[in-house]
C-alpha positions as CSV (number, residue, x, y, z in Angstrom):
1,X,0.0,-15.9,-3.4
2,X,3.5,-17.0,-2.0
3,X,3.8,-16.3,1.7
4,X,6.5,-13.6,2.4
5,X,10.5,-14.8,3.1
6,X,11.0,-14.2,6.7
7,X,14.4,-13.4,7.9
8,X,14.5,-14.0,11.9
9,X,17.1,-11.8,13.9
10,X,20.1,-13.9,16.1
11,X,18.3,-11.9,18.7
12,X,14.4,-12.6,19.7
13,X,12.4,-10.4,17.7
14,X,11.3,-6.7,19.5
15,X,11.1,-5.0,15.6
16,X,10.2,-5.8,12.8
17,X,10.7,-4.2,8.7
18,X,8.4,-5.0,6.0
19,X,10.6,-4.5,2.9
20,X,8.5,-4.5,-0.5
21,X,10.6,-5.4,-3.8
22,X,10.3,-3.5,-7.3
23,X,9.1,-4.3,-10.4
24,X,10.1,-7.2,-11.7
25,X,11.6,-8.5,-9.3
26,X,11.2,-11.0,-5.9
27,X,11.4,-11.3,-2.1
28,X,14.8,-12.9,-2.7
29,X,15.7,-8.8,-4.1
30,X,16.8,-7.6,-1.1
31,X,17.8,-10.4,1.0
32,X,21.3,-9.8,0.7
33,X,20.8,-6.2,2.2
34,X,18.4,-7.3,4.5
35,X,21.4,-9.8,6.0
36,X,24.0,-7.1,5.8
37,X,21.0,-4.8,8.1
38,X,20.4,-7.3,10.2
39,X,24.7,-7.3,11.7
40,X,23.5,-3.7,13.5
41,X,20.2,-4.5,14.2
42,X,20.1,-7.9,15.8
43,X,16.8,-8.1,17.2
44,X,15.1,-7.2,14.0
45,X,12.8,-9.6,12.0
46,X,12.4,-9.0,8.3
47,X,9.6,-9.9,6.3
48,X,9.6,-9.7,2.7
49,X,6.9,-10.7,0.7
50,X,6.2,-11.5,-3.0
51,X,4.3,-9.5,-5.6
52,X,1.7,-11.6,-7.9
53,X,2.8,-12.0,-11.3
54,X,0.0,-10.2,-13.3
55,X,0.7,-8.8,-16.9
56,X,2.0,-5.1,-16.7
57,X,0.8,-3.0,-19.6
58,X,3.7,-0.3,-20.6
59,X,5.7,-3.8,-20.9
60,X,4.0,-5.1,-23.9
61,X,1.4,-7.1,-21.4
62,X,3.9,-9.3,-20.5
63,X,3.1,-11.0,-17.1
64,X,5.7,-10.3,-14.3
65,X,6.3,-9.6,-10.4
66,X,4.2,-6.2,-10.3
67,X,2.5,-4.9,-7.1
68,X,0.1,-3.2,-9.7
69,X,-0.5,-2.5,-13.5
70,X,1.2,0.3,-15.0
71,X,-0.9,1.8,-17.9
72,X,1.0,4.7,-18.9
73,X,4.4,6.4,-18.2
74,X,3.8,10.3,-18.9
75,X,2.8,13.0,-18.1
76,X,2.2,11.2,-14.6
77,X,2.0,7.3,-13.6
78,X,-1.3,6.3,-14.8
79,X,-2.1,3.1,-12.7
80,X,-4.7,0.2,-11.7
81,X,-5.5,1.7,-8.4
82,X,-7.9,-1.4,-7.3
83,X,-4.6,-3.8,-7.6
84,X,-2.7,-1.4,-5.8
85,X,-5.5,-1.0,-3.1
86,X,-5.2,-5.3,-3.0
87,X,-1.5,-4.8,-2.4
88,X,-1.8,-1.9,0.1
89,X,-3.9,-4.7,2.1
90,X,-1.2,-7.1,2.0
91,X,0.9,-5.3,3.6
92,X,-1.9,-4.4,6.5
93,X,-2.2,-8.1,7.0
94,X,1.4,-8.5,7.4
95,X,1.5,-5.4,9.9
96,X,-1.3,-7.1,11.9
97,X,0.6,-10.2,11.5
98,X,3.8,-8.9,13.5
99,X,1.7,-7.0,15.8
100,X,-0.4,-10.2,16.9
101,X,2.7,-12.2,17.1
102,X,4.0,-9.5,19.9
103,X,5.8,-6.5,18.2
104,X,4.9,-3.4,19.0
105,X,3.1,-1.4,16.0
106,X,6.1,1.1,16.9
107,X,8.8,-0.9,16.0
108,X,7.1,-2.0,13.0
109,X,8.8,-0.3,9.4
110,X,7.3,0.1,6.2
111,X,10.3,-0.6,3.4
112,X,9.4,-0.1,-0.4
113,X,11.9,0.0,-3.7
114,X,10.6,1.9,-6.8
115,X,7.2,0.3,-7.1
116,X,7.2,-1.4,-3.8
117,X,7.8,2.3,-2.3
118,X,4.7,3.3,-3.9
119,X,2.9,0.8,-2.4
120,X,4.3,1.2,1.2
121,X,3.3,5.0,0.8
122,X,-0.4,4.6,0.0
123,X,-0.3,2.0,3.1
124,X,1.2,4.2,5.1
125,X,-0.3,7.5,4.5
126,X,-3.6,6.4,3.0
127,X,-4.5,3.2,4.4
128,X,-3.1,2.5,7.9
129,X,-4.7,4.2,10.8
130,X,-2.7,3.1,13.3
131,X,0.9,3.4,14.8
132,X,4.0,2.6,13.0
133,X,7.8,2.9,13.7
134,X,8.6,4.7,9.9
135,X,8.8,4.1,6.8
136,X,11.5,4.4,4.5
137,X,10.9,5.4,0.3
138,X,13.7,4.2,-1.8
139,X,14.0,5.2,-5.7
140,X,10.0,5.6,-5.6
141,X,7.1,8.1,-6.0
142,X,3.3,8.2,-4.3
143,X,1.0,8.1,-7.4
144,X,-1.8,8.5,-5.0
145,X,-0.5,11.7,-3.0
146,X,-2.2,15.5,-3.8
147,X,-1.5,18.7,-2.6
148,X,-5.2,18.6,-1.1
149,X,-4.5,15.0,0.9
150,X,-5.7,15.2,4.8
151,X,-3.5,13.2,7.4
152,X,-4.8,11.9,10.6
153,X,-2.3,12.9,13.6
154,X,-0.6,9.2,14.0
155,X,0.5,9.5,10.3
156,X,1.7,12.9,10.4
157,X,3.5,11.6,13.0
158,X,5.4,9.0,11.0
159,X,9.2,9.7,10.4
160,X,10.2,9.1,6.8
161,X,13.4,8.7,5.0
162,X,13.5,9.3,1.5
163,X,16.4,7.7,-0.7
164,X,16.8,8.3,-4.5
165,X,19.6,8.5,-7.3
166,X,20.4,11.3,-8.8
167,X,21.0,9.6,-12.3
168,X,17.8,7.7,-11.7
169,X,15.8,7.7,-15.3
170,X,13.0,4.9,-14.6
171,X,11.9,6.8,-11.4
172,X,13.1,10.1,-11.9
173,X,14.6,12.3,-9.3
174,X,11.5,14.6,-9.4
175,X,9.2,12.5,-8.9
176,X,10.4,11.0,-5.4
177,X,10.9,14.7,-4.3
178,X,7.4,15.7,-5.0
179,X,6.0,12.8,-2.7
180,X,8.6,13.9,-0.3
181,X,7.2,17.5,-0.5
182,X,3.7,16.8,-0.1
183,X,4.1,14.8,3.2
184,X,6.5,17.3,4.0
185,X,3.4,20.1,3.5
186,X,1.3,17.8,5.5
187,X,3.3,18.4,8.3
188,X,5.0,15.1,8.6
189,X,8.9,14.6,9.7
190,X,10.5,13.6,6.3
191,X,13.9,13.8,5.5
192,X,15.5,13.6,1.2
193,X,18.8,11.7,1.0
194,X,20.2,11.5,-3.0
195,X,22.9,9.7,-4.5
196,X,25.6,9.0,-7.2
197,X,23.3,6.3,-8.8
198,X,20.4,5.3,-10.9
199,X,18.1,2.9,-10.3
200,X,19.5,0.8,-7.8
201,X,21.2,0.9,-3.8
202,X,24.7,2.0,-2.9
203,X,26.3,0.7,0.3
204,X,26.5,4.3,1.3
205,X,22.5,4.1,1.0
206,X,22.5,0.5,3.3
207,X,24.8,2.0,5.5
208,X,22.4,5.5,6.2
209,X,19.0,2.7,6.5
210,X,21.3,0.7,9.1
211,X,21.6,4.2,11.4
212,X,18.5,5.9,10.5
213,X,16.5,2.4,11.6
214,X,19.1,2.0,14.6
215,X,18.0,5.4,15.8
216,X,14.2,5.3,15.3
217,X,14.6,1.8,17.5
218,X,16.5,3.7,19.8
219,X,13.6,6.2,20.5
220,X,11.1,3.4,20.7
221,X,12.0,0.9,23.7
222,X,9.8,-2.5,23.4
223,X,6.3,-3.1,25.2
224,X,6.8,-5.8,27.5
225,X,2.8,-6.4,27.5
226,X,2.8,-7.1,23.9
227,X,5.0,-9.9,23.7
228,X,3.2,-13.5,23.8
């Protein structure tokens, strides 16, 4: 497994985002939006890392960056839940990671694109137990949410920004505002944000991550005691 690429901030590190790629694609994806973050928020690490390339069924079988297999498109995503559960633990490593090294858990963000956001919801929501400064969904959907899914107090505590296009037809629109319903039923702070776009990021989009991370940080002064 490749380790992740690790942007350090001008500043030394008090936060940290975890920023998951799509299908497809690599940590390199969002490295140039990552860079363009890291002007406003200058104490900031990033940490990206790399999906396995595994074969992905509704592509023929053809191997590819893919957090998980995808079997089937419709009626729902039909997916291998044990390779996403693998995944979902990668990303708890990489939390523990940052908190070991001195970050406070608070100041730690979960980031995801299309697949990757899946991924970085089941962590969040479904996995993780412990705090976390947010997490953000772009262009995504929770395969693993249900209307009848319990949330412990720290998750329902999470803040959550949820970012799609309107035009989107690999992730449709619907899908990413279901997810954002059903943490919204479970009593959790989210917010919807939609765009002019498909399947991709807008600067408009960068720019509402850069203040909607700025202000979360703002909230969430660093713990002196955790830094080594």
């Amino acid at each position: 497994m490749s380790d992740p690429l690790i942007l350090e901030p001008t500043l030394a590190a008090d936060a940290c985002v975890i920023w998951l790629h799509g299908l497809g694609a690599d940590r390199y994806d969002f490295l140039p939006v990552a860079e363009a973050l890291q002007e406003q928020l200058r104490s900031t690490r990033f940490v990206m890392p790399q999906a396995p390339t595994q074969p992905v069924t509704i592509n023929g079988g053809l191997p590819m960056p893919s957090w998980y297999d995808i079997l089937a498109m419709s009626p729902a995503r039909a997916i291998n839940r044990e390779q996403l559960a693998a995944s979902a633990q990668q990303v708890i490593s990489l939390i523990e990671a940052q908190r070991d090294s001195g970050i406070d858990p608070a100041r730690i963000f979960l980031v995801g694109f299309s697949q990757g956001g899946a991924v970085v919801l089941h962590t969040a929501f479904l996995r993780w137990q412990g705090p976390l400064g947010g997490v953000i969904a772009l262009s995504t959907y929770a395969p693993t949410f249900s209307d009848e899914m319990q949330l412990m107090d720290t998750q329902k505590q999470l803040p959550v920004l949820c970012l799609h296009g309107r035009f989107d037809d690999v992730v449709l629109p619907s899908m990413g505002r279901t997810a954002h319903d059903q943490l919204a039923a479970c009593g959790v702070s989210v917010q919807w944000r939609d765009y002019p776009m498909a399947h991709e990021v807008l600067p408009e989009e960068i720019r509402d991550i850069a203040d909607w991370l700025a202000l979360q940080l703002s909230t969430q002064t660093p713990r002196a005691e955790n830094n080594k």
